[in-house]
N, CA, C, O and CB atoms as a CASP TS submission, in Angstrom:
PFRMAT TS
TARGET T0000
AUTHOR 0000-0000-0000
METHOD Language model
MODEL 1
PARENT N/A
ATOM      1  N   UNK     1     126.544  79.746  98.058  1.00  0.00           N
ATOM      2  CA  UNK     1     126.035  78.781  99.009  1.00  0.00           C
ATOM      3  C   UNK     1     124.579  79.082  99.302  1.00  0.00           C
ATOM      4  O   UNK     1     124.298  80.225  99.662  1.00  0.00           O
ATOM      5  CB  UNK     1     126.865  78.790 100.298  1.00  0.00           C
ATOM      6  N   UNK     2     123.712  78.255  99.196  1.00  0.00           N
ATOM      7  CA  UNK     2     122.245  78.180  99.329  1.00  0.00           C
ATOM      8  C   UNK     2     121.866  77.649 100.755  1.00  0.00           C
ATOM      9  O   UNK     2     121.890  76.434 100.950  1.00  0.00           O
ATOM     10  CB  UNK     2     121.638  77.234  98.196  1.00  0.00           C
ATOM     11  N   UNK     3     121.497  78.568 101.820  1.00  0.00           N
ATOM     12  CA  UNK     3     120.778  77.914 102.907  1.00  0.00           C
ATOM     13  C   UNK     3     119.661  76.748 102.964  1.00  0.00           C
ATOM     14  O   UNK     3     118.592  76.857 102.363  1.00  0.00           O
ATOM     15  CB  UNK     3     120.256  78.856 103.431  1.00  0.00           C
ATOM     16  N   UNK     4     119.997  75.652 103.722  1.00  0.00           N
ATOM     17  CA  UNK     4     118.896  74.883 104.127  1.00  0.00           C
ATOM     18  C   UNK     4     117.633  75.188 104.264  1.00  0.00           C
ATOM     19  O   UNK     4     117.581  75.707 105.379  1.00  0.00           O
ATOM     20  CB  UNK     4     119.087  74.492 105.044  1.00  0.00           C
ATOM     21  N   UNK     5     116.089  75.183 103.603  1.00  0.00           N
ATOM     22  CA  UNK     5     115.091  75.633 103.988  1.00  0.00           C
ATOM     23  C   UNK     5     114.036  74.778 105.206  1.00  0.00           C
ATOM     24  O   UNK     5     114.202  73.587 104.942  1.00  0.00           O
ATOM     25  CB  UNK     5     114.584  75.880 102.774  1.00  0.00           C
ATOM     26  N   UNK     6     113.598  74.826 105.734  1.00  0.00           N
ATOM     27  CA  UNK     6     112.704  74.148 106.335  1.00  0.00           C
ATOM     28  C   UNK     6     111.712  74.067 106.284  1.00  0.00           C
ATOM     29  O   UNK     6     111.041  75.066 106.544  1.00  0.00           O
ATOM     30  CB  UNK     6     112.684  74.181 107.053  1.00  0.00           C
ATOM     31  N   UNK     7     111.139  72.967 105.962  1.00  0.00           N
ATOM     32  CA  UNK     7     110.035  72.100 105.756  1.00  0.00           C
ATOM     33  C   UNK     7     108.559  73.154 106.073  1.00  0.00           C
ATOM     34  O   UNK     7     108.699  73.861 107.071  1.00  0.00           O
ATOM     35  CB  UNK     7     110.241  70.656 106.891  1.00  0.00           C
ATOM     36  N   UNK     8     107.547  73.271 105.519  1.00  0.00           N
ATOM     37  CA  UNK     8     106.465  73.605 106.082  1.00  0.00           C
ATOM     38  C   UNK     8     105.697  72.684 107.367  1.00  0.00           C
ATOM     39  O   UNK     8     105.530  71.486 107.139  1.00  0.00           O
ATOM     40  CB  UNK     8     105.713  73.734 104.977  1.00  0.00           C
ATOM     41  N   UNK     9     105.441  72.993 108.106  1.00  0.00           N
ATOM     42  CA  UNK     9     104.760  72.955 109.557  1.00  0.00           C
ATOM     43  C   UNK     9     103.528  72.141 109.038  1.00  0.00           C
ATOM     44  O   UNK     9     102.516  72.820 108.871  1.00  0.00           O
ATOM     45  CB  UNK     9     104.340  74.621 110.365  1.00  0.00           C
ATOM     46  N   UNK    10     103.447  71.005 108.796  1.00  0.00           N
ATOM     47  CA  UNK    10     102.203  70.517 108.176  1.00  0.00           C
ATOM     48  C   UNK    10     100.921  70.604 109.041  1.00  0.00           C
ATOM     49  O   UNK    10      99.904  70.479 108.359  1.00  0.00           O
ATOM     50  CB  UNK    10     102.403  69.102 107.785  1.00  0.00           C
ATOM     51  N   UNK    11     100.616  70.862 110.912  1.00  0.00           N
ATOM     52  CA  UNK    11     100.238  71.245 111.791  1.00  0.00           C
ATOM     53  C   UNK    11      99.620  72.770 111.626  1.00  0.00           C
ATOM     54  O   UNK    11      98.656  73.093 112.320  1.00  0.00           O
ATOM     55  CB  UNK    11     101.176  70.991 112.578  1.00  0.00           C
ATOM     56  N   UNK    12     100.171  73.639 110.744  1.00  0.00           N
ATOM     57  CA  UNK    12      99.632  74.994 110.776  1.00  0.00           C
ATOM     58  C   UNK    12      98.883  75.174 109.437  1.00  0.00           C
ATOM     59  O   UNK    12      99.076  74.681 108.326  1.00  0.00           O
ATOM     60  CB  UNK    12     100.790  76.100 110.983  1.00  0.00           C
ATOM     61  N   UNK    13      97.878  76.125 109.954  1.00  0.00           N
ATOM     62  CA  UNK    13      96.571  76.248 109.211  1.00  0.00           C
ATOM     63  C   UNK    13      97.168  77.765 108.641  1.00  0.00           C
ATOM     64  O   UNK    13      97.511  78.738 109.314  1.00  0.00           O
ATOM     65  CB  UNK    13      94.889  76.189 110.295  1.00  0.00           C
ATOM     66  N   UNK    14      97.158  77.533 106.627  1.00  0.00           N
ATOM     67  CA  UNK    14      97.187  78.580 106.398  1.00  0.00           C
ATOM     68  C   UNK    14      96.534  79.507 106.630  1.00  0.00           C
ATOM     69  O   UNK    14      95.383  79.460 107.065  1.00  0.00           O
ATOM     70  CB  UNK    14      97.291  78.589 105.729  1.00  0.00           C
ATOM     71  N   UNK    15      97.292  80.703 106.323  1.00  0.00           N
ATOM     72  CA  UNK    15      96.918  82.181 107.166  1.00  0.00           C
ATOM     73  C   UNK    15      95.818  82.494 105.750  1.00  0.00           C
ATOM     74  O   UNK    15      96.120  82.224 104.587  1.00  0.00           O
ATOM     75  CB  UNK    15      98.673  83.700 107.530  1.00  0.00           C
ATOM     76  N   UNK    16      94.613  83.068 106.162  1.00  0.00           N
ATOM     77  CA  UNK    16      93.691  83.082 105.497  1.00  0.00           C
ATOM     78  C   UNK    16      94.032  84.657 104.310  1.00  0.00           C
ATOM     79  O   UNK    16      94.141  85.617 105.073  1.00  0.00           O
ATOM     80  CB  UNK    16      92.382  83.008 106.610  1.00  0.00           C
ATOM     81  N   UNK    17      94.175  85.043 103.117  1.00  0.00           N
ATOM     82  CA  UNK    17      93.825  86.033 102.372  1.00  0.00           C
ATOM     83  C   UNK    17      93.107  87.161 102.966  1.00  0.00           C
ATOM     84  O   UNK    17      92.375  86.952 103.933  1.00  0.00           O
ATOM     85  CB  UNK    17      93.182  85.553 101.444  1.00  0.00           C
ATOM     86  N   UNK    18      93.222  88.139 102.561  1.00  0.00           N
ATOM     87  CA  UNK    18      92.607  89.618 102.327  1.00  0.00           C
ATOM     88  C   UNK    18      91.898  89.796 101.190  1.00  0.00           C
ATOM     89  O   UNK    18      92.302  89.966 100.039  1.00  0.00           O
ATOM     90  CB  UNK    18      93.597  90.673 102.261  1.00  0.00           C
ATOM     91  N   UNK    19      90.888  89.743 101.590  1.00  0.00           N
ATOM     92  CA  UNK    19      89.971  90.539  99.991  1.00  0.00           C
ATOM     93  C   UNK    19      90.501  91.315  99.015  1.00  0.00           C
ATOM     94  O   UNK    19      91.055  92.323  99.453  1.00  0.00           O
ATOM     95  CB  UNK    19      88.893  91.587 100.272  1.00  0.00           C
ATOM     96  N   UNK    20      90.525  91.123  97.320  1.00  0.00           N
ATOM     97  CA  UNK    20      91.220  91.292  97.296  1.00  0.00           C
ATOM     98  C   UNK    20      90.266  92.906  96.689  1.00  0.00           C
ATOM     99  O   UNK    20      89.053  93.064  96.551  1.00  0.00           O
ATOM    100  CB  UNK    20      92.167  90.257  96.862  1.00  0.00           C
ATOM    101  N   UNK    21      91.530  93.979  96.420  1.00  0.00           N
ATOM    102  CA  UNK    21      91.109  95.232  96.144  1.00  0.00           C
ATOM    103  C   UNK    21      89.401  95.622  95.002  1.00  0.00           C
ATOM    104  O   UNK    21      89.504  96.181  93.910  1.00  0.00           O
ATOM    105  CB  UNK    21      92.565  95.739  95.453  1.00  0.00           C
ATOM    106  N   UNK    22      88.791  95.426  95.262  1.00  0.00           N
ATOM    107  CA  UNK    22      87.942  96.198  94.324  1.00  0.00           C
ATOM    108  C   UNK    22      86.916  96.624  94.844  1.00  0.00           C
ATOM    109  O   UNK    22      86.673  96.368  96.023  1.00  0.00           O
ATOM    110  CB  UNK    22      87.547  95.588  93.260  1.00  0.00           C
ATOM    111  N   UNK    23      86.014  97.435  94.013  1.00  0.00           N
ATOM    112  CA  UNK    23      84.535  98.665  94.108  1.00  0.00           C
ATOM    113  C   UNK    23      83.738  97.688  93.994  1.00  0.00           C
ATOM    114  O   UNK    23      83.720  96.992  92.979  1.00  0.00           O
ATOM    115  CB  UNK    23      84.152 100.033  92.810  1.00  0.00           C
ATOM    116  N   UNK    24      82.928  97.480  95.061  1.00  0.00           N
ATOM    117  CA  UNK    24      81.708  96.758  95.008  1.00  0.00           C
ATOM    118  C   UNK    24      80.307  97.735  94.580  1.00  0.00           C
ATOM    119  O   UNK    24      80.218  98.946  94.780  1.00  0.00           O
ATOM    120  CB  UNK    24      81.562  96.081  96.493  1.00  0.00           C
ATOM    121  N   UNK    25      79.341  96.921  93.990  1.00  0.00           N
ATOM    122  CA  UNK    25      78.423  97.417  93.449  1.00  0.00           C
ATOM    123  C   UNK    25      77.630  98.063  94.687  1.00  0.00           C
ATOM    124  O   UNK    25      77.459  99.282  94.652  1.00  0.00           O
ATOM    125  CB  UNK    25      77.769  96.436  92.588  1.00  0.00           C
ATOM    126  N   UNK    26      77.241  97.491  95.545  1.00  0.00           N
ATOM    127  CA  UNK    26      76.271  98.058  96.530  1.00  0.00           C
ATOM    128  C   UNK    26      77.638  98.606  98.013  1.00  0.00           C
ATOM    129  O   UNK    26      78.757  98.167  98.278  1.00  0.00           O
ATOM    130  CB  UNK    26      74.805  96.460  97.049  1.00  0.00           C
ATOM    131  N   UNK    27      76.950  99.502  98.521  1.00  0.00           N
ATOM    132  CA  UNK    27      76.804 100.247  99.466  1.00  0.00           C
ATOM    133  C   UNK    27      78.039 101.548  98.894  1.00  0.00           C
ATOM    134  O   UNK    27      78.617 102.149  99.800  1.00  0.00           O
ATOM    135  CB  UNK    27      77.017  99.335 100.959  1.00  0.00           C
ATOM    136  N   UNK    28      78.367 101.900  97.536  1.00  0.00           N
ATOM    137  CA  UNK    28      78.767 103.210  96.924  1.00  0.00           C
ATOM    138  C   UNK    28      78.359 104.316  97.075  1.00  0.00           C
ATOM    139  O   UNK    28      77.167 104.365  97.378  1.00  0.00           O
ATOM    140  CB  UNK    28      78.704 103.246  95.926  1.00  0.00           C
ATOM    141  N   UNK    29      78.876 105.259  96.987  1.00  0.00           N
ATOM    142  CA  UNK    29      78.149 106.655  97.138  1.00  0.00           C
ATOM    143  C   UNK    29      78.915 107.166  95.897  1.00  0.00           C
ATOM    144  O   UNK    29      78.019 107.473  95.111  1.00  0.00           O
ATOM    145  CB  UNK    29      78.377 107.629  98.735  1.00  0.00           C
ATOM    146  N   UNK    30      80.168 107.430  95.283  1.00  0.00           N
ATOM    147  CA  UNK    30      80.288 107.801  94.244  1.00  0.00           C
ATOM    148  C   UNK    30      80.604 106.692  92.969  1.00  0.00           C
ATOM    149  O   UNK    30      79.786 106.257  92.159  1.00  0.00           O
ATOM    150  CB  UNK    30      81.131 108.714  94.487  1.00  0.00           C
ATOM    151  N   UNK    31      81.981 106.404  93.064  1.00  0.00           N
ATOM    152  CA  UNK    31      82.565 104.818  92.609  1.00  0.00           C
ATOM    153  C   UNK    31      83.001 103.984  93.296  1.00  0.00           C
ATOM    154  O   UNK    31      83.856 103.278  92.762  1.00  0.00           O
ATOM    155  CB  UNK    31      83.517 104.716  91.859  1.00  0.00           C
ATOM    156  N   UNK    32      82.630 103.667  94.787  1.00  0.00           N
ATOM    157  CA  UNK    32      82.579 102.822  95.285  1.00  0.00           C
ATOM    158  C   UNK    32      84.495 102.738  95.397  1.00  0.00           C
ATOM    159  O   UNK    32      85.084 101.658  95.450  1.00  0.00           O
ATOM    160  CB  UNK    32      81.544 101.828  94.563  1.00  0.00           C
ATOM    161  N   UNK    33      85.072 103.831  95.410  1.00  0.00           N
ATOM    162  CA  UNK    33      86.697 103.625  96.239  1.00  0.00           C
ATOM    163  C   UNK    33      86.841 103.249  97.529  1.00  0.00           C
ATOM    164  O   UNK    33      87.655 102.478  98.038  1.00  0.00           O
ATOM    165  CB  UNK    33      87.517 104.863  96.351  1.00  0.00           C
ATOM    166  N   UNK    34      85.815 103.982  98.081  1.00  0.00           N
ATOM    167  CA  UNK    34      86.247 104.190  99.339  1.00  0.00           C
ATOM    168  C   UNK    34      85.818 102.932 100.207  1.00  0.00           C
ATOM    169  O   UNK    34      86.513 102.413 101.080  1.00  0.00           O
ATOM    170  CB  UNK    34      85.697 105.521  99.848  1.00  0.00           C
ATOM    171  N   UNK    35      83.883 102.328  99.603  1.00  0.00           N
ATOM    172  CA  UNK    35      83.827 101.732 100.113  1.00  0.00           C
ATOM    173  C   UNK    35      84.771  99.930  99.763  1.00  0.00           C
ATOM    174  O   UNK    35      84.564  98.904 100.412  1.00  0.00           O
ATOM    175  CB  UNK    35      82.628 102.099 100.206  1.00  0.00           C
ATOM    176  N   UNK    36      85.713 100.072  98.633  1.00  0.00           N
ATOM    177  CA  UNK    36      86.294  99.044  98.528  1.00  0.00           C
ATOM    178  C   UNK    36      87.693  98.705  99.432  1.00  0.00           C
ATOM    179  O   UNK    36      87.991  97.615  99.921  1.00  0.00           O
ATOM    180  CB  UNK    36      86.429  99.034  97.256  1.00  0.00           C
ATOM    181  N   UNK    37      88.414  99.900  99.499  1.00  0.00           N
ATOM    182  CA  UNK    37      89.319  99.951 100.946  1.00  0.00           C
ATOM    183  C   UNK    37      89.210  99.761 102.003  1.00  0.00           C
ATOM    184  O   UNK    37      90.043  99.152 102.675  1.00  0.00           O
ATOM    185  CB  UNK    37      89.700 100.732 101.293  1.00  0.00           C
ATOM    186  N   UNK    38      87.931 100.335 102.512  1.00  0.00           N
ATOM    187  CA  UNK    38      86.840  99.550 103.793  1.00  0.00           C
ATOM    188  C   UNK    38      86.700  98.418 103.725  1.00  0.00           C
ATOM    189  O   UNK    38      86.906  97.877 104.812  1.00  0.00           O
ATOM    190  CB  UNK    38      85.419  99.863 103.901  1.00  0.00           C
ATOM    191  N   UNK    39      86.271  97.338 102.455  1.00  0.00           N
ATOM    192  CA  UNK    39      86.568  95.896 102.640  1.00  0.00           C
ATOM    193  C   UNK    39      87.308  95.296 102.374  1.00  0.00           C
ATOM    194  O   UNK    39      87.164  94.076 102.284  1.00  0.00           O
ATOM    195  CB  UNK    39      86.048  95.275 102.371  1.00  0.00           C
ATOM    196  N   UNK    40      88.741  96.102 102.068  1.00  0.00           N
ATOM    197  CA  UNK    40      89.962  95.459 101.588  1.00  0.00           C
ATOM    198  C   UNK    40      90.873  95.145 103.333  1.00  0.00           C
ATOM    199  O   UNK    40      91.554  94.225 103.785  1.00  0.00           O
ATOM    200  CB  UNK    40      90.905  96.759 100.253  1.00  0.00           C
ATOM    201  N   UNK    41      90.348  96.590 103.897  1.00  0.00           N
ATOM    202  CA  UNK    41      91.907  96.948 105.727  1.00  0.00           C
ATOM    203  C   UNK    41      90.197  96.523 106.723  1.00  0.00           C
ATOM    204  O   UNK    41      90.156  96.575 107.952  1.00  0.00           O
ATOM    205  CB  UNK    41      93.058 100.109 106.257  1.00  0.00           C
ATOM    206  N   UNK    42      89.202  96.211 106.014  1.00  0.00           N
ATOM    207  CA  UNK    42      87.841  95.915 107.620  1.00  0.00           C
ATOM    208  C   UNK    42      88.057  96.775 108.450  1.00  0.00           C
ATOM    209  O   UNK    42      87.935  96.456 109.632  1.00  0.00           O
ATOM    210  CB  UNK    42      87.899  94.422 108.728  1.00  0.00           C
ATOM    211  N   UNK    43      88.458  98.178 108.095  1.00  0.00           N
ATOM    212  CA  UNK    43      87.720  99.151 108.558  1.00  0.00           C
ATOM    213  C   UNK    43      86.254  99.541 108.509  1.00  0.00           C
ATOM    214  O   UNK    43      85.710  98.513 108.108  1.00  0.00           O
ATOM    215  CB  UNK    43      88.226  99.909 108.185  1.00  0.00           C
ATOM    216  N   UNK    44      85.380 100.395 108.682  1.00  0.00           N
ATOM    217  CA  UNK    44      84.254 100.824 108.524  1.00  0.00           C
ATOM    218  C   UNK    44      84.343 101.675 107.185  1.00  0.00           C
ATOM    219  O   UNK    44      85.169 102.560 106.964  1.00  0.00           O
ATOM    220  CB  UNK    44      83.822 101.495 109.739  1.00  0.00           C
ATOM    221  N   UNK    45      83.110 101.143 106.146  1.00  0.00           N
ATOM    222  CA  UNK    45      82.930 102.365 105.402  1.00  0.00           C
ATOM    223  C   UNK    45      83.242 104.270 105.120  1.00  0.00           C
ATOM    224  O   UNK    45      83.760 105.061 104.331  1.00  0.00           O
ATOM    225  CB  UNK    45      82.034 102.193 105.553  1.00  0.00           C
ATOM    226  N   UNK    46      82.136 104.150 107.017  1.00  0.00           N
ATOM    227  CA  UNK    46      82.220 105.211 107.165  1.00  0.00           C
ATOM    228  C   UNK    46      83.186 105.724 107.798  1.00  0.00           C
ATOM    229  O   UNK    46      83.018 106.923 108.022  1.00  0.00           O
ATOM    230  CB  UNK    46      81.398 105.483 107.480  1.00  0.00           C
ATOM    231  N   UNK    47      84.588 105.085 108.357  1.00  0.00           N
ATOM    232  CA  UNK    47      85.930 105.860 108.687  1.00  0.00           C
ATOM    233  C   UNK    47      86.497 106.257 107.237  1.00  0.00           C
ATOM    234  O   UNK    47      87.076 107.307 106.959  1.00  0.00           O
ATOM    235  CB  UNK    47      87.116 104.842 109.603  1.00  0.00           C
ATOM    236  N   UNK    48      86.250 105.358 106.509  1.00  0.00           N
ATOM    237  CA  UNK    48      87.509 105.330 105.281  1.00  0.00           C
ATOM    238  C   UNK    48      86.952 106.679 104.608  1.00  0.00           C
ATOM    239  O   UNK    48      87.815 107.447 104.181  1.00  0.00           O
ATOM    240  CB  UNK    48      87.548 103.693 103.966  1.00  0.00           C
ATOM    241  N   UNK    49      85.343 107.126 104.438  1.00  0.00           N
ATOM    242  CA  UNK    49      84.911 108.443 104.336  1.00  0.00           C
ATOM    243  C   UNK    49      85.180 109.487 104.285  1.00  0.00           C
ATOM    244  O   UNK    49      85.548 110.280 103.418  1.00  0.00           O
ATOM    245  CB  UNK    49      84.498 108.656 104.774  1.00  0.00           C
ATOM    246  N   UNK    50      84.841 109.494 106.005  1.00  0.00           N
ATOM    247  CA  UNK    50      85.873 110.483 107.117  1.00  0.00           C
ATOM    248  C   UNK    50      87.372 110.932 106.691  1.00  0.00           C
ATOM    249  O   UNK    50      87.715 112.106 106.552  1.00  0.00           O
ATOM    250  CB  UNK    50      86.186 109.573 108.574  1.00  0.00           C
ATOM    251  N   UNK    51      88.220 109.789 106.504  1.00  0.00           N
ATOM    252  CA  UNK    51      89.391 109.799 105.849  1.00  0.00           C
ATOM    253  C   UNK    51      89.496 111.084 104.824  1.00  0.00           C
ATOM    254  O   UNK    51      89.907 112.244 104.835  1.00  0.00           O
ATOM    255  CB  UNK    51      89.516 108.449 105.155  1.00  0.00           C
ATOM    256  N   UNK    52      88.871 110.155 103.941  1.00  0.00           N
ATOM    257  CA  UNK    52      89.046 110.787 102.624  1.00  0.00           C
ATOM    258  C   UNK    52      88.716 112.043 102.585  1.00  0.00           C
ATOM    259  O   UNK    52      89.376 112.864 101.948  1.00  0.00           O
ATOM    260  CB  UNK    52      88.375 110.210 101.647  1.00  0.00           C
ATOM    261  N   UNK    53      87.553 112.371 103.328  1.00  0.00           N
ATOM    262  CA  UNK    53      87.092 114.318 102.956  1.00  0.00           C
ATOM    263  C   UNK    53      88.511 115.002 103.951  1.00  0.00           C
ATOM    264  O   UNK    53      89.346 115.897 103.819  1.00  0.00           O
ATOM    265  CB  UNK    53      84.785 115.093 104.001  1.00  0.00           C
ATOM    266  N   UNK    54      88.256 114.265 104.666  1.00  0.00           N
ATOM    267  CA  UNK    54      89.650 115.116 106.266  1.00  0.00           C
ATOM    268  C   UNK    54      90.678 115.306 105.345  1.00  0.00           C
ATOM    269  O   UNK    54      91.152 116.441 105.285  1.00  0.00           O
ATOM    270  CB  UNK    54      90.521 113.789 108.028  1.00  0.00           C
ATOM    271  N   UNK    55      91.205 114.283 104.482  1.00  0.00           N
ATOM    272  CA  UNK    55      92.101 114.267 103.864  1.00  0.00           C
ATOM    273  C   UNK    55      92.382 115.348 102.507  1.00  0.00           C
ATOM    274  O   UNK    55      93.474 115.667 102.037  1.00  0.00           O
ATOM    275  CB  UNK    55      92.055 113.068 103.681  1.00  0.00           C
ATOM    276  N   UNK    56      91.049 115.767 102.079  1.00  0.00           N
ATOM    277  CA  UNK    56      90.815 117.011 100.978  1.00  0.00           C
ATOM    278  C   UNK    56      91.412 118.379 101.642  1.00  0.00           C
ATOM    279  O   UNK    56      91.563 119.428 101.014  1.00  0.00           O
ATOM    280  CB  UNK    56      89.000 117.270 100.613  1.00  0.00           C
ATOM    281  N   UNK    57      91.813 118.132 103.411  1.00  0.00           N
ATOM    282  CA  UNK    57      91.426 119.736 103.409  1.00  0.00           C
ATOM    283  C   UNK    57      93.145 119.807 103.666  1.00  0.00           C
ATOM    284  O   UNK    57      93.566 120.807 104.249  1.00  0.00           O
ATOM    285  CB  UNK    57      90.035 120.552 104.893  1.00  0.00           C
ATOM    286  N   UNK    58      94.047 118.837 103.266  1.00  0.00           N
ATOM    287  CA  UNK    58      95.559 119.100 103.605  1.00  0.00           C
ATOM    288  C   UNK    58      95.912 119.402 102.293  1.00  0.00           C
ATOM    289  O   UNK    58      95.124 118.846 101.529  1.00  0.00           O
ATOM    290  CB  UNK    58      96.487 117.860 104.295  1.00  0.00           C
ATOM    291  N   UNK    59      96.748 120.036 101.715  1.00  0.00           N
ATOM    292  CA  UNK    59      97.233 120.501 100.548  1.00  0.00           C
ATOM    293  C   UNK    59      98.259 118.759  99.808  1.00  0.00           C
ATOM    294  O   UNK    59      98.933 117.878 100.341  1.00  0.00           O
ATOM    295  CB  UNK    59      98.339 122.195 101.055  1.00  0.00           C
ATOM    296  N   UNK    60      97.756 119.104  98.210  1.00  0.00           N
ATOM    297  CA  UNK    60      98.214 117.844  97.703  1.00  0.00           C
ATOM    298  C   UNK    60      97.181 117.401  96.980  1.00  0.00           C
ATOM    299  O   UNK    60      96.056 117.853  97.189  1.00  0.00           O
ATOM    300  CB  UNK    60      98.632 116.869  98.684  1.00  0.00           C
ATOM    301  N   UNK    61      97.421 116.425  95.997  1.00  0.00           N
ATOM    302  CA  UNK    61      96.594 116.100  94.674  1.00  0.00           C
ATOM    303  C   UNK    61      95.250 114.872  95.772  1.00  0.00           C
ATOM    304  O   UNK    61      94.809 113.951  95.085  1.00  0.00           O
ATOM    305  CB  UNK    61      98.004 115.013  92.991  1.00  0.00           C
ATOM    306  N   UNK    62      94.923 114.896  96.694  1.00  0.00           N
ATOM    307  CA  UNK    62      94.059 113.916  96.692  1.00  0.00           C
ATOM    308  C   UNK    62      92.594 113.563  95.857  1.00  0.00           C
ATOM    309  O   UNK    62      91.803 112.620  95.865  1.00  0.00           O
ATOM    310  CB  UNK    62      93.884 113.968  97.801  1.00  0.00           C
ATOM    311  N   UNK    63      92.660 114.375  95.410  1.00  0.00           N
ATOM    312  CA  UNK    63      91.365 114.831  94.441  1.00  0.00           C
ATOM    313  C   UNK    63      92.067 113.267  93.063  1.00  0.00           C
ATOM    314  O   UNK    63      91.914 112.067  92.832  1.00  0.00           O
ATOM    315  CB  UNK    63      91.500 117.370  93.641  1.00  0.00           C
ATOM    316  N   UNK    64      92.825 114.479  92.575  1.00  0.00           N
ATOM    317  CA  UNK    64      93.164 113.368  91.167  1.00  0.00           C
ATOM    318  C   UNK    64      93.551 111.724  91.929  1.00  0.00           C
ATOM    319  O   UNK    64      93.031 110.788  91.322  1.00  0.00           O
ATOM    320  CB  UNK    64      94.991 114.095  90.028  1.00  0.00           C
ATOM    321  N   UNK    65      94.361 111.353  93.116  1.00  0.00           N
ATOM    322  CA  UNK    65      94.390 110.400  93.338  1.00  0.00           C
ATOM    323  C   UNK    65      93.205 109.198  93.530  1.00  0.00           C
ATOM    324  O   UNK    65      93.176 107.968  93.470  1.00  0.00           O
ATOM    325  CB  UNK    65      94.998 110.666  94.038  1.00  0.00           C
ATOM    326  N   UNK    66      92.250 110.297  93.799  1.00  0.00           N
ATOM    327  CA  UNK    66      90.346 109.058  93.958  1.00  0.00           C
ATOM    328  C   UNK    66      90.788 108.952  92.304  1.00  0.00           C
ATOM    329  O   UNK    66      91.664 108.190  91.893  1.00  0.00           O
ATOM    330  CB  UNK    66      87.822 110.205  94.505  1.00  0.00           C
ATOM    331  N   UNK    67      90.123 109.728  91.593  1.00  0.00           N
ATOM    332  CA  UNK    67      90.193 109.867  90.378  1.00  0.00           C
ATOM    333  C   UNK    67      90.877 108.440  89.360  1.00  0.00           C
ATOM    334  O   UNK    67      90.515 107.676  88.466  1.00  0.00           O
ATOM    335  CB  UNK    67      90.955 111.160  90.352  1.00  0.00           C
ATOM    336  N   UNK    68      92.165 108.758  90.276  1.00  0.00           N
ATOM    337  CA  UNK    68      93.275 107.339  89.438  1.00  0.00           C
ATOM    338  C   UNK    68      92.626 105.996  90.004  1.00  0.00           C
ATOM    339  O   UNK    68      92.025 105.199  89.283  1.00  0.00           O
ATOM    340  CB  UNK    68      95.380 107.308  90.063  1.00  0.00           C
ATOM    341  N   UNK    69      92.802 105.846  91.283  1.00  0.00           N
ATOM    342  CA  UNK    69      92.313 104.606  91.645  1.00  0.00           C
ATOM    343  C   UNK    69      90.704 104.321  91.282  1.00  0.00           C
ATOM    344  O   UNK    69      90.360 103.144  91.167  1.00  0.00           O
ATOM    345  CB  UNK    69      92.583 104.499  93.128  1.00  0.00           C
ATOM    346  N   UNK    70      89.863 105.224  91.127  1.00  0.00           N
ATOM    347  CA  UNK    70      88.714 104.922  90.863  1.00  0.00           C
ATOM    348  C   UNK    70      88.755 104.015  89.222  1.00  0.00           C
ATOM    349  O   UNK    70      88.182 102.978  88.889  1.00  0.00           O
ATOM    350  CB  UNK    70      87.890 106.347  90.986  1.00  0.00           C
ATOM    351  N   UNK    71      89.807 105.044  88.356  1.00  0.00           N
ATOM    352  CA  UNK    71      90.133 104.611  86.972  1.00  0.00           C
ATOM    353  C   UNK    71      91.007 102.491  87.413  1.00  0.00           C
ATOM    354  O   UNK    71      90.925 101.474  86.725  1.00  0.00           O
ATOM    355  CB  UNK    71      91.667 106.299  86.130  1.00  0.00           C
ATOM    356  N   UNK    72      91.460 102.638  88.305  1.00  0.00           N
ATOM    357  CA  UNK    72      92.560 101.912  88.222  1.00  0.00           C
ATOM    358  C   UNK    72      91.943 100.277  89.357  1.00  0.00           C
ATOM    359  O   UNK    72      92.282  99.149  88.999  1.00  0.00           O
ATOM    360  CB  UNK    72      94.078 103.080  88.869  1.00  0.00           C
ATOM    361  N   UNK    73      91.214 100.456  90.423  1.00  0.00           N
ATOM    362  CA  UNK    73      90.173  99.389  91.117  1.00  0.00           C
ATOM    363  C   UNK    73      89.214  99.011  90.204  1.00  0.00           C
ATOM    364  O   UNK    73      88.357  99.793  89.793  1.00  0.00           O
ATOM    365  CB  UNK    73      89.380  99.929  92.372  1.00  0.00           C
ATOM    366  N   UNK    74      89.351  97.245  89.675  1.00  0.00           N
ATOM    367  CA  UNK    74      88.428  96.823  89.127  1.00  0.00           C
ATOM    368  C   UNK    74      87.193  96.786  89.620  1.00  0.00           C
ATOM    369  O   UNK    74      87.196  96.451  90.805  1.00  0.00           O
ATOM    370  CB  UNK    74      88.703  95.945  88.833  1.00  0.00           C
ATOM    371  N   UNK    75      85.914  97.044  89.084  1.00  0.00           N
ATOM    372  CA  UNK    75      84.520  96.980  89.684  1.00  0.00           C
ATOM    373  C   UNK    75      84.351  95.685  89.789  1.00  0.00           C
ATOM    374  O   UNK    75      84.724  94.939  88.884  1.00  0.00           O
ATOM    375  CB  UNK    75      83.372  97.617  88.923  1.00  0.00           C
ATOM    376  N   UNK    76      83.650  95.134  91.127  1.00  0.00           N
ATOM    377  CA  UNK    76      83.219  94.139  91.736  1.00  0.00           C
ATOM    378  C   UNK    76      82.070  93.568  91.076  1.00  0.00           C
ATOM    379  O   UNK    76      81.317  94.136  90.285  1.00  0.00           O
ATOM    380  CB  UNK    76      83.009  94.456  92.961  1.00  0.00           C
ATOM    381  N   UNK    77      82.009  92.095  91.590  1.00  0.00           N
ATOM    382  CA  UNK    77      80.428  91.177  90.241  1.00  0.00           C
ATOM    383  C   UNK    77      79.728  91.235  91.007  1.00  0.00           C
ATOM    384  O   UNK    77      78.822  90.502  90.611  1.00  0.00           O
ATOM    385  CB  UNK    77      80.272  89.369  89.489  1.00  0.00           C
ATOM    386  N   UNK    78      79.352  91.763  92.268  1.00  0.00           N
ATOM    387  CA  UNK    78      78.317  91.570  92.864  1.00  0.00           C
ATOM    388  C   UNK    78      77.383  92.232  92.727  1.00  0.00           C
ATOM    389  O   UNK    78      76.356  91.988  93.360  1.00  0.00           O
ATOM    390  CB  UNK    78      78.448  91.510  93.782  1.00  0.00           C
TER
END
């Protein structure tokens, strides 16, 4: 048995997108990871930074993880 769906709300304004994941060319300091997560969650650059070194000093691969995503976030056309 398949539930009844209901109609879309023709009154409501779709909910707008999130940028989507990638390394922008300008404001990088290494490959531009960090600052692409900063414009992915509109945090600040410089928290997502902060993050990341704070985050070097807990035990665990965070090192190779920049590494992957740096390999793995397409670079931005701008």
């Amino acid at each position: 048995m398949s539930t009844p769906t209901m109609p879309a709300d023709p009154t409501r304004a779709p909910t707008p997108r999130a940028p989507r994941l990638r390394r922008p060319r300008r404001g990088r300091m290494i490959a531009g990871v960090c600052a692409g997560i900063a414009e992915r969650t509109d945090l600040s650059v410089r928290q997502v930074r902060l993050l990341a070194v704070l985050s070097c000093l807990l035990p665990g691969p965070q090192f190779v993880g920049y590494l992957i995503l740096w390999a793995v976030i397409p670079a931005g056309d701008d």
